[in-house]
KENUSE-705272 format. One line per 10 residues: their letters; for each residue x, y, z of C-alpha. Coordinates in pm, 1 decimal. Example, Ala and Ser with C-alpha at 12.3 -4.5 7.8 and 13.67 -1.06 7.14 Angstrom:
2
as = 1230.0/-450.0/780.0; 1367.0/-106.0/714.0 $
END
This chain:
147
xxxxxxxxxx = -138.1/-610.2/12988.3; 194.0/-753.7/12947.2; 37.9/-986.5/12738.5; -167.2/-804.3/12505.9; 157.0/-580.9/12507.1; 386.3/-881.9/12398.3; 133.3/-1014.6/12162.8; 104.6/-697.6/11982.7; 495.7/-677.6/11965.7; 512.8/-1023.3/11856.6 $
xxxxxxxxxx = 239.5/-931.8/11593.9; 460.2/-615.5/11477.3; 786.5/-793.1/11475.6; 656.8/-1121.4/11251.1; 521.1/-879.0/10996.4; 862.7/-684.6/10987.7; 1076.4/-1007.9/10981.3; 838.3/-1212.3/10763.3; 935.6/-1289.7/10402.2; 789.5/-1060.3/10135.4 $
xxxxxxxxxx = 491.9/-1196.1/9960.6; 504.9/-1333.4/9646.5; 344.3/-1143.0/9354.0; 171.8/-1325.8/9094.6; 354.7/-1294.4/8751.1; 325.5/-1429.1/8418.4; 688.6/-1576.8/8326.3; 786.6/-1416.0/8006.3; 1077.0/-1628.2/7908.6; 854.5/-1866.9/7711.6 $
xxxxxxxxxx = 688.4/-1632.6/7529.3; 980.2/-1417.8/7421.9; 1146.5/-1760.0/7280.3; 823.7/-1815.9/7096.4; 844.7/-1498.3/6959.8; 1227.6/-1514.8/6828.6; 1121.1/-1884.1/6664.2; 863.3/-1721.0/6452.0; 1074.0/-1411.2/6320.2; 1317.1/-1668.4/6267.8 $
xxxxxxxxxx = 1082.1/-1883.0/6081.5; 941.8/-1586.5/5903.2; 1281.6/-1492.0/5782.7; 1390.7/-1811.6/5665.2; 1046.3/-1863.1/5453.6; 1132.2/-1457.8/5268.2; 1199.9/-1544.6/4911.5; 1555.4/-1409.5/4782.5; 1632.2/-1093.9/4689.3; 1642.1/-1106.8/4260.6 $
xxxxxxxxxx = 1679.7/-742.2/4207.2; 2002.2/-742.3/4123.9; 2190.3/-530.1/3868.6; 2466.6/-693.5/3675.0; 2713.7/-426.9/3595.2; 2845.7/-625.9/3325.6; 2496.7/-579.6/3123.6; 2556.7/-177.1/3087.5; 2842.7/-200.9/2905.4; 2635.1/-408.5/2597.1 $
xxxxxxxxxx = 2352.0/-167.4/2650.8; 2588.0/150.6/2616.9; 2702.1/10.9/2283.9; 2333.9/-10.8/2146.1; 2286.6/402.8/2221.9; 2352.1/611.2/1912.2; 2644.1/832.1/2016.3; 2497.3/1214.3/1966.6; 2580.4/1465.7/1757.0; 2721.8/1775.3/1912.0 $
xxxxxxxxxx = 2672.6/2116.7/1761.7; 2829.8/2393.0/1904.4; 2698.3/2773.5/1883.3; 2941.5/3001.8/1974.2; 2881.4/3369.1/2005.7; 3142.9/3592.9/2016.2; 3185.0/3973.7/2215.0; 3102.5/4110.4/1869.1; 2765.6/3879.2/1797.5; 2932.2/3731.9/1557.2 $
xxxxxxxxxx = 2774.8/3336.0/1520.3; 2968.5/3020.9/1473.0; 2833.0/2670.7/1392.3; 3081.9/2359.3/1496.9; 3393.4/2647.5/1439.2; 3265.2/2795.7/1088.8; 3093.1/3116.7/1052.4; 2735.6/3158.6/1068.4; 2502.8/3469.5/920.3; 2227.9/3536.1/1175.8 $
xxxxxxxxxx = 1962.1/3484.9/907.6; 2067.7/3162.0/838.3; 2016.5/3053.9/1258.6; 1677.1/2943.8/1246.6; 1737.4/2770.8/892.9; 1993.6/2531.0/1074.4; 1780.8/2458.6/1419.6; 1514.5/2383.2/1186.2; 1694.2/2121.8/985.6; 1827.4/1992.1/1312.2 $
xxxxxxxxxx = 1509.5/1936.9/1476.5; 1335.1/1816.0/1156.5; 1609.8/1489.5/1198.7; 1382.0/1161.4/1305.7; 1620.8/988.7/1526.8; 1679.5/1327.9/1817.5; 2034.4/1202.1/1854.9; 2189.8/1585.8/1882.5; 2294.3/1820.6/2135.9; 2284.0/2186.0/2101.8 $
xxxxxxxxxx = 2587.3/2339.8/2324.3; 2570.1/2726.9/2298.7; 2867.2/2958.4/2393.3; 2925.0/3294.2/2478.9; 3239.7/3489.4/2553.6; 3289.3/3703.9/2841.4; 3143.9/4029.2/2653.0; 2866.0/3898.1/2486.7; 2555.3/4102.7/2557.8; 2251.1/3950.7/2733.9 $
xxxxxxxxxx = 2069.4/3978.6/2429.2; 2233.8/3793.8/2199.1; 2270.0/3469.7/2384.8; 1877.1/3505.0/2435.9; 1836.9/3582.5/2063.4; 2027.6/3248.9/1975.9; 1817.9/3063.7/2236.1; 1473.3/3148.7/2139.3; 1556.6/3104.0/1769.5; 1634.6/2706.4/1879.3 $
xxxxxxxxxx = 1310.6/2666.4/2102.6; 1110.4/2830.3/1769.7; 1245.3/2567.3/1569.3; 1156.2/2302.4/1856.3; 1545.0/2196.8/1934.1; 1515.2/2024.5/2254.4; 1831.2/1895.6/2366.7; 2005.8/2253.7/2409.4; 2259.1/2363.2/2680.4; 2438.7/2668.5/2798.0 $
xxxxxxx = 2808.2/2659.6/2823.9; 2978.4/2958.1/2979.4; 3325.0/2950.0/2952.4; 3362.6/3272.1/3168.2; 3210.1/3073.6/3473.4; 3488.3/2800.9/3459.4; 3765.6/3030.5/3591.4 $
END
């Protein structure tokens, strides 16, 4: 029995001191160096980037653009109606936003103003008498807001 004993502790004790087996594994090294020569490869062979904007270009362009003309409709607390600073009857609104729209090249802008009393109303009035008339480039300015 001594035997069979020993040989089963010889048994147990070569498996526990016995070098772990080795696993069969695909080496990876190669392949990941393939992989980094063909992105490098691919981004060598990328045409060059010809989008590019040269700032210096804008400043010819810029001096092709008709400058606009500015008109400025100011309305007063009173509803009094100014065009560009001189004094404007209200019947006379939609004879002026006509003859501004009626202009070929659409190089204006309409600024409209309003002091701090002006009724609702009025400003409203002045801005559906320029969309009648088919003035496009129109803007609010409230000088009220600014402070």
């Amino acid at each position: 029995m001594t035997t069979s004993k020993g040989g089963v502790m010889q048994f147990l004790s070569s498996k526990l001191n016995a070098e772990p087996e080795l696993m069969m594994s695909l080496d990876n090294t190669p392949m990941i160096g393939l992989l980094l020569a063909l992105i490098m490869m691919l981004l060598m062979n990328l045409p060059p980037n010809r989008h590019i904007v040269d700032y210096g270009q804008l400043l010819v362009c810029r001096s092709f653009m008709p400058i606009p003309e500015v008109v400025n409709v100011e309305i007063d607390a009173d509803g009094k109606l100014y065009w560009n600073g001189q004094t404007l009857p209200h019947a006379q609104l939609d004879q002026y936003f006509r003859q501004l729209a009626s202009r070929t090249e659409n190089s204006h802008e309409v600024y409209v103003s309003a002091t701090a009393g002006t009724p609702y109303h009025q400003v409203m009035t002045v801005l559906a008498s320029a969309q009648r008339q088919g003035v496009t480039n129109l803007g609010v300015v409230g000088k009220a807001l600014l402070f």
